[in-house]
C-alpha positions in Angstrom: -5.4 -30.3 -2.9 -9.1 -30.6 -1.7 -8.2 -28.6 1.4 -7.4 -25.5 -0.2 -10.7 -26.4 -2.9 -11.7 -22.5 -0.7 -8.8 -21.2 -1.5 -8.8 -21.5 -5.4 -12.7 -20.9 -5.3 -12.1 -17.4 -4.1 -9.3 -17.1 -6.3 -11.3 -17.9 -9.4 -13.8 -15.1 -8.2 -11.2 -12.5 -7.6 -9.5 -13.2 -11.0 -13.5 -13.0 -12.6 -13.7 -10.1 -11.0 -10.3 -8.4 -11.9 -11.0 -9.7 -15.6 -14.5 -7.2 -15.9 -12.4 -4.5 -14.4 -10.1 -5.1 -17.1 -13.2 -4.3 -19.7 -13.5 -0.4 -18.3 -10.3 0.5 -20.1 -12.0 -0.4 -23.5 -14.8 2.5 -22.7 -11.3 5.0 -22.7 -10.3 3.7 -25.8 -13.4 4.1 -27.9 -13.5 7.5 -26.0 -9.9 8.4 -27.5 -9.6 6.0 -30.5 -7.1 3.9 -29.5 -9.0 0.8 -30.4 -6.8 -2.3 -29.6 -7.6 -5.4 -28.7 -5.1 -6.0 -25.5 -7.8 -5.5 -22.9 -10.1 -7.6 -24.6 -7.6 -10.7 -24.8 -7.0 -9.9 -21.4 -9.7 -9.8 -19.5 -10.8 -13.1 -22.0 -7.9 -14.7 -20.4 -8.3 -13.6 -16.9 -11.8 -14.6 -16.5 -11.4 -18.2 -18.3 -8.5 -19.3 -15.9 -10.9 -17.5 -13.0 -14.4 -19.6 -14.1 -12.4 -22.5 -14.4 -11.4 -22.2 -10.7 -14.5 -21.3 -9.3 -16.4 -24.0 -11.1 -13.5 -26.4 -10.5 -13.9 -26.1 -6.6 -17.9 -25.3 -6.4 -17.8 -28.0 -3.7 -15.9 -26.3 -1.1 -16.7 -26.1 2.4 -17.6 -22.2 2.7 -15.1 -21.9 5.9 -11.8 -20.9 6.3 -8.8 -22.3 8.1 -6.3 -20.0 9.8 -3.6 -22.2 6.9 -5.8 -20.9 3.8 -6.1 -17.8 5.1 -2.3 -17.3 4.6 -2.1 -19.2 1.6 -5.1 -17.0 0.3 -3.4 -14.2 1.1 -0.3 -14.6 -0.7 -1.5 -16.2 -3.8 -4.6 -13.7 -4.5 -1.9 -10.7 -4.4 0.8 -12.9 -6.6 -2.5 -13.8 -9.0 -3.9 -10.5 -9.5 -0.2 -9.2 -10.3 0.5 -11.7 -12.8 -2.9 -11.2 -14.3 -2.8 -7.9 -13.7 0.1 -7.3 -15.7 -1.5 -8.8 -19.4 -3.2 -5.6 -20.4 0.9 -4.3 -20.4 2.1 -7.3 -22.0 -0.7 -7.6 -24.5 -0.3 -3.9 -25.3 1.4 -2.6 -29.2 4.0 -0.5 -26.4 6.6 -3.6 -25.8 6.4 -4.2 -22.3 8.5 -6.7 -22.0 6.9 -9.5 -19.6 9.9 -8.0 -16.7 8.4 -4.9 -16.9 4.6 -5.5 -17.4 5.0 -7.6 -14.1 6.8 -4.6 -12.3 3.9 -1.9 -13.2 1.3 -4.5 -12.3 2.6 -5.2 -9.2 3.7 -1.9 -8.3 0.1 -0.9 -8.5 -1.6 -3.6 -7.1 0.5 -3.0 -4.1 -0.1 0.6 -4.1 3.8 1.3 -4.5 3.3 3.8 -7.5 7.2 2.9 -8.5 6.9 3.6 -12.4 9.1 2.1 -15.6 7.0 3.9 -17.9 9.4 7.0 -19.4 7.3 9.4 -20.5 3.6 8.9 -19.1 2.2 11.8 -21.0 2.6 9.6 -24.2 0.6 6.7 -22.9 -2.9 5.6 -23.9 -5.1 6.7 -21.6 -6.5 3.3 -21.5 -3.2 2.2 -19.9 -3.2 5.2 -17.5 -6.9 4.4 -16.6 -5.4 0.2 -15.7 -2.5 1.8 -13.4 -5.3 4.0 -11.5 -7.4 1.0 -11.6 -4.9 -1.2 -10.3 -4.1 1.0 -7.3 -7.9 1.4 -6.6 -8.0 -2.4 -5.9 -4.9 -2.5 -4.7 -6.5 0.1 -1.5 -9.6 -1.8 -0.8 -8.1 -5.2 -1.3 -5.6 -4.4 1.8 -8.4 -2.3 3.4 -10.6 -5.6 3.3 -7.3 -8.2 4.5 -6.1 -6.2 6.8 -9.8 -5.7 8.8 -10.8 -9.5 8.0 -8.2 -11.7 7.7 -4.6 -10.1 9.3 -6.1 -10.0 13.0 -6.9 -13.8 12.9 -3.7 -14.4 11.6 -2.2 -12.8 14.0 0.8 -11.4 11.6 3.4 -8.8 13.3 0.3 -8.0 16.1 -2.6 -7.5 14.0 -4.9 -9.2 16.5 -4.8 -5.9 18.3 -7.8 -5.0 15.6 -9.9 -7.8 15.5 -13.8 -7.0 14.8 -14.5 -8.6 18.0 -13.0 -11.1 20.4 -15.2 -14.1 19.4 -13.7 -14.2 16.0 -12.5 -17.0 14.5 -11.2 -18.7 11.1 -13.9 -20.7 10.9 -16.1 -17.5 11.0 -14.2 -15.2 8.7 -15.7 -15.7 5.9 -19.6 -14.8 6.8 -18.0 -11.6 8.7 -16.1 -10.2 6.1 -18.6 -10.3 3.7 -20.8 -7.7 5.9 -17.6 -5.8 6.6 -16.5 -5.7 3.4 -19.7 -4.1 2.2 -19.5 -1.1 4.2 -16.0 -0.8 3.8 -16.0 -0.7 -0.1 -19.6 1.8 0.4 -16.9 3.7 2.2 -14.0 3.9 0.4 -16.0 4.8 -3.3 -17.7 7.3 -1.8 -14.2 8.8 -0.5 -13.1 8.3 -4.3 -16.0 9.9 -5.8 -15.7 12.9 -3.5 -12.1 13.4 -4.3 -12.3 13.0 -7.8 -15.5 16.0 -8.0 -13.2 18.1 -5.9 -10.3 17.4 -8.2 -12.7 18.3 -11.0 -14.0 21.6 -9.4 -10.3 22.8 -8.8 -8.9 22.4 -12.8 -8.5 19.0 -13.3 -10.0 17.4 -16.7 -12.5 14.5 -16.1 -10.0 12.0 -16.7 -7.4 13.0 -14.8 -9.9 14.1 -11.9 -11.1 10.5 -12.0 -7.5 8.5 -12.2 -5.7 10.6 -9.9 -8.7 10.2 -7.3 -8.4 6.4 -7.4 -4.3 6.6 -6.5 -5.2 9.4 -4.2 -7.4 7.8 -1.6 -5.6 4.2 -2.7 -2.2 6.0 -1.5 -1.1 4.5 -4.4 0.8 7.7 -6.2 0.3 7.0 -10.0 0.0 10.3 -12.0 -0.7 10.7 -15.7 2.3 13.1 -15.6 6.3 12.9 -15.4 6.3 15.6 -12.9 3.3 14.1 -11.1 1.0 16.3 -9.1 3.7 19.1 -9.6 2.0 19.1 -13.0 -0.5 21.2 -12.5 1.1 23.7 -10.0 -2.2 24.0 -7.7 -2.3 25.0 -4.8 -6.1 24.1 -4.6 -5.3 20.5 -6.3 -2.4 19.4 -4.1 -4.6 21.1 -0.8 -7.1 18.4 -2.2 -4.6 15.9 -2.6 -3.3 16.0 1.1 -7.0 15.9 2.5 -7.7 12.9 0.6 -4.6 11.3 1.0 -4.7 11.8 4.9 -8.6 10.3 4.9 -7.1 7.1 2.9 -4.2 6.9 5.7 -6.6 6.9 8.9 -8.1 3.5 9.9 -11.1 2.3 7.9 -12.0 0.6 10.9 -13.1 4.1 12.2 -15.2 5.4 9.6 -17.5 2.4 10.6 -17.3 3.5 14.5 -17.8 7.1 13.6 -21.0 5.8 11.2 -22.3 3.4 14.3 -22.4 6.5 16.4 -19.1 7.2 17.8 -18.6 10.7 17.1 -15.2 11.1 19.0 -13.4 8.1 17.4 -10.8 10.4 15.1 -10.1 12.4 18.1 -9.3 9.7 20.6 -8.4 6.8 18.5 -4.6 6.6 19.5 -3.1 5.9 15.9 -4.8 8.8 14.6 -3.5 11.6 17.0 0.0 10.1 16.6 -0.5 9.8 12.6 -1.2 14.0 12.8 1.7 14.4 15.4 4.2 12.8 13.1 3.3 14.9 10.4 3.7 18.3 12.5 6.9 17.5 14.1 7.9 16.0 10.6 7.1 19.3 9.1 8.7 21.9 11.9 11.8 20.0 11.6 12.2 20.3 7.7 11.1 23.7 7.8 13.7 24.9 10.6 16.1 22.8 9.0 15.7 24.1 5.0 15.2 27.3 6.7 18.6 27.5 8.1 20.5 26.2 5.8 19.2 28.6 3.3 18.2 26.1 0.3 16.0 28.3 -2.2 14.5 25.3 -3.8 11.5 24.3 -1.1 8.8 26.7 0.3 6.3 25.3 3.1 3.9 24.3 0.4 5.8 21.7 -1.1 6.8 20.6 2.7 3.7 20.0 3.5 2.9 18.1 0.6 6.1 15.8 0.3 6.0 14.7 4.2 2.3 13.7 3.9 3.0 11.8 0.8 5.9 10.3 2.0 4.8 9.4 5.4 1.6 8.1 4.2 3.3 6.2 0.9 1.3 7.7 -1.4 4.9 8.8 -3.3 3.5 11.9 -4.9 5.6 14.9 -5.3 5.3 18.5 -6.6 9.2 19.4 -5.9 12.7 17.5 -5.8 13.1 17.1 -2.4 16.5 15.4 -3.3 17.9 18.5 -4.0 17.0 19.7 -0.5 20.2 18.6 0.9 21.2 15.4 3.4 19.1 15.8 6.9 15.7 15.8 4.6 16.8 12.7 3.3 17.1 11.1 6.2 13.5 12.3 7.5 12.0 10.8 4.1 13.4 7.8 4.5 12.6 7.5 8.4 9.2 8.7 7.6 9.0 6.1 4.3 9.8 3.8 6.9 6.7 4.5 9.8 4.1 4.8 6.9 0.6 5.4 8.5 -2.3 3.9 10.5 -3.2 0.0 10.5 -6.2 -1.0 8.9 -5.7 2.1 6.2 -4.4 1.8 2.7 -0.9 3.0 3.7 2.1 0.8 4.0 5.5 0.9 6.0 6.1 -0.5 9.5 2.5 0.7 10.7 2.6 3.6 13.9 0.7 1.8 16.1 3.7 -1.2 16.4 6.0 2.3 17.3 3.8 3.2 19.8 3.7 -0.2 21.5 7.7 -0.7 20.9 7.8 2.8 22.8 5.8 1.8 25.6 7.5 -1.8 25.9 11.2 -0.1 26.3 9.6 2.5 29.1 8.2 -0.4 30.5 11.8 -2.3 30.5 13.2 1.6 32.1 11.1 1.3 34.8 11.5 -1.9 35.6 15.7 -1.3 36.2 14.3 1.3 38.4 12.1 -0.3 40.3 12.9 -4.2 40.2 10.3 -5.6 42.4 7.1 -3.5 40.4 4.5 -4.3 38.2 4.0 -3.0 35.2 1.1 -3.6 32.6 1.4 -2.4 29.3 -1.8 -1.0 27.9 -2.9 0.0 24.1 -6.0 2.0 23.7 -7.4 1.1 27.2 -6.8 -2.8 26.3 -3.7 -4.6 27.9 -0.9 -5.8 26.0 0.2 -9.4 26.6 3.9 -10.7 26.5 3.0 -12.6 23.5 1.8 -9.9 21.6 4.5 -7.8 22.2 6.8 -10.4 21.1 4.8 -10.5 17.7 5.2 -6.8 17.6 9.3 -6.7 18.3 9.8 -9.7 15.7 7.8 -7.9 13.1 9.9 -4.9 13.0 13.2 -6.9 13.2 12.4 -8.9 10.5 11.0 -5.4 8.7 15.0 -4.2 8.8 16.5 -7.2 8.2 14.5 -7.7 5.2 14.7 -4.3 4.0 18.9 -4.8 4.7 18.8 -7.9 2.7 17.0 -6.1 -0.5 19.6 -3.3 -0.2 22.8 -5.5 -0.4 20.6 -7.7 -3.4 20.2 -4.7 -5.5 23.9 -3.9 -4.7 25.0 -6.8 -6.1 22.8 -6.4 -8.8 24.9 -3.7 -10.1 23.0 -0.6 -8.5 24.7 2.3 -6.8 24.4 2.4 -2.5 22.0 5.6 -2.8 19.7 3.9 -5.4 19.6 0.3 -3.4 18.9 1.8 -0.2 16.2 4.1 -1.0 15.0 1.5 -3.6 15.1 -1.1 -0.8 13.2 1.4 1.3 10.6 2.4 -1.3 9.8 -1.2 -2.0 9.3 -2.8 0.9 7.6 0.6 2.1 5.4 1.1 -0.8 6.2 4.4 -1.4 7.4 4.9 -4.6 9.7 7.3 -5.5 13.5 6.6 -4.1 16.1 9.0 -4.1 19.1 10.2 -6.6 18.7 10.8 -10.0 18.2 7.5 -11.1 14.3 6.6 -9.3 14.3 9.9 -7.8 11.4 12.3 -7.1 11.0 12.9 -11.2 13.0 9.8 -12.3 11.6 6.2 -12.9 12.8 2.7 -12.6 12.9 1.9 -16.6 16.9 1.6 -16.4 17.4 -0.5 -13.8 18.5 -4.6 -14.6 15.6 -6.8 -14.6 17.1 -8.6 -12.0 16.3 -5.4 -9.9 13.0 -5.1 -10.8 12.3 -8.9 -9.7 14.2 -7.8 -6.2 12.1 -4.5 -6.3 8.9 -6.7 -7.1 9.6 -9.0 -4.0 10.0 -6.4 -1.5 6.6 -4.6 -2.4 4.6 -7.9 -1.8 6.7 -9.0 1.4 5.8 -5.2 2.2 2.7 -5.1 1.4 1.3 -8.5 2.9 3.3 -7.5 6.2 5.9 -9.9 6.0 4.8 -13.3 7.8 1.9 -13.6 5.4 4.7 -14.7 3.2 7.6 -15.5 4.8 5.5 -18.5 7.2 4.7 -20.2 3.4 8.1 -21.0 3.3 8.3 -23.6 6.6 7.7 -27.3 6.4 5.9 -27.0 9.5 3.4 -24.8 8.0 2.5 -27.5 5.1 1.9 -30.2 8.0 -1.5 -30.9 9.2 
């Protein structure tokens, strides 16, 4: 194993570093006197197995082949889950191990899918770990998907690399600098938010949790009836603005700080991330309009595309109880998700955009047989190779998601709950759809088998497929 001694170094760092996270919960719970010892024993545990593998591999050779950067990838989201769910486990609440692992990795992965019943009873300690949880769930794919995705070229991420002379063997240096700014970036986003969230009603701790799963799109509220809660107009306004600034490419806020002042009204993801969201929103409202269904108003339209689209999975209304075509939309937008390069999940717009262009590239060519054609992305043109990547990505993406449906079918789950589960998982979103893990329900009822499934599609989801699919060929363990 002393190729991958880089590999389990980094692990042992992120698994110190998630194990001093773990200590911030004990602040809440001599604030609230719920004095326990669960956080303690886990962060104990977390950062022992994490010294032992950083001082284990102290010898490594500080570079990074394009074969540890997948394994890497896979096994620091799968680690920080496991570990991630001890606080849970440890806790005097019963979590059984099923379910700690579920909430961890739900918000590690930014899903925000829930088997906690009745949140308002929870130690806010435990609240504070979910937020938490999402908050380094948002940076850590901010960071992966910037540094390490585009020189793994997974499902056409090497549209976004930093620059073209990037390599493996360079990755690590570079991210370090990028990761910086990024993390300067994203804290000062979450700050903001949770001051505003403050200023419009919020208490401090609720201003401060709901701020981390806002700009992580993560969607964990201290409440059943999540943002709905406090019936705002000002808070959920807040919310939207935050959430759409966590769903635009980080990527930008470091052009737009460099000097490029234009970059959020030319970048092509962005104006298609905003156009999405207006058509989404004129179709609902026509729709709901129309048909006469006294349960929506434009407010909670607004709100319920923009979390949906984006992932984020907060709600203020049942939307379930808005009848058949909005169903369809949510699950269509759960599906597109929001900008590379952002915290949001799903199948990404910019691989749309270049699906769209291949296919009028293909119309043209029945048209006229004998003409060229170049593709071209943000003024850079797109190779057959790439597009390939782009076309297997979001075949795979369906035939996956179909594969989780019939799973949790057989699992004993009804078709509305398995698709929209299915969906929500792979998607990150959250909520699903019917009463069961609707808008206000939660996943507490489901088998355990379910949750395992459930659990599987939010890391194949989140870590865009191929980062864990390619672990699973022969070829891939050969030198």
């Amino acid at each position: 194993m002393s190729n991958y001694k880089t590999v389990f170094f980094t692990l042992g760092i992120l698994q110190i570093i998630l194990g001093i996270f773990m200590l911030i919960p004990i602040i809440a719970q001599f604030f609230y006197k719920e004095i326990d010892s669960s956080f303690f024993g886990a962060s104990l545990v977390t950062i022992i197995f994490g010294t032992l593998f950083f001082l284990s591999n102290l010898d490594h050779e500080k570079k990074l082949s394009l074969q540890q950067a997948f394994l890497l990838t896979s096994l620091s989201w799968l680690s920080i889950a496991i570990f991630g769910s001890l606080p849970f486990f440890f806790s005097n609440l019963n979590f059984s191990f099923t379910n700690a692992f579920f909430e961890s990795m739900s918000g590690i992965t930014t899903t925000g899918s829930t088997i906690i019943k009745n949140l308002e009873n929870m130690p806010k300690s435990i609240l504070l770990w979910r937020a938490i949880l999402q908050w380094l769930g948002g940076i850590g794919i901010i960071i992966m998907a910037i540094t390490l995705m585009p020189i793994m070229n997974v499902g056409g991420m090497q549209l976004f690399k930093i620059s073209s002379n990037d390599s493996s063997e360079k990755i690590l240096p570079k991210s370090k600098e990028i990761a910086l700014r990024l993390i300067y970036i994203y804290s000062g986003l979450t700050i903001l938010c949770a001051i505003t969230y403050g200023i419009f009603g919020m208490n401090i701790f609720d201003s401060i949790t709901h701020a981390m799963t806002t700009l992580a799109t993560g969607g964990f509220s201290n409440y059943n009836k999540s943002i709905g809660f406090f019936n705002s107009i000002a808070i959920e306004t807040s919310a939207m603005i935050f959430i759409i600034l966590g769903s635009l490419p980080f990527i930008a806020y470091i052009k737009f700080i460099n000097g490029n002042r234009k970059i959020f009204l030319s970048d092509s993801q962005i104006i298609s991330f905003f156009k999405i969201i207006f058509v989404s929103i004129i179709i609902l409202s026509i729709y709901l309009f129309l048909s006469d269904y006294g349960s929506f108003n434009i407010r909670s339209i607004f709100f319920n595309v923009i979390s949906i689209l984006t992932g984020t999975g907060f709600v203020n209304a049942q939307f379930d109880s808005w009848g058949s075509f909005p169903l369809v939309v949510f699950i269509i937008l759960m599906f597109i998700g929001g900008c590379a390069g952002s915290t949001t999940c799903g199948v990404k717009i910019f691989r749309f955009q270049i699906l769209y262009l291949f296919i009028i590239n293909q119309l043209k060519k029945i048209i006229y047989p004998k003409g060229i054609f170049v593709i071209k992305y943000d003024r850079s043109t797109v190779d057959e190779k790439f597009i390939s990547s782009i076309i297997s990505f979001i075949f795979f993406y369906f035939v996956i998601f179909f594969i989780l449906t019939a799973l949790l079918s057989l699992s004993g789950l009804d078709f509305i709950t398995s698709i929209s589960g299915a969906a929500t998982s792979i998607s990150n979103v959250g909520p699903g759809l019917g009463s069961t893990i609707g808008p206000n329900g939660n996943f507490s009822s489901l088998p355990d088998i379910s949750k395992w499934i459930l659990s599987m599609g939010m890391i194949l989801g989140r870590l865009e497929l191929f980062a864990i699919l390619v672990l699973f060929l022969p070829s891939f363990w050969r030198n």
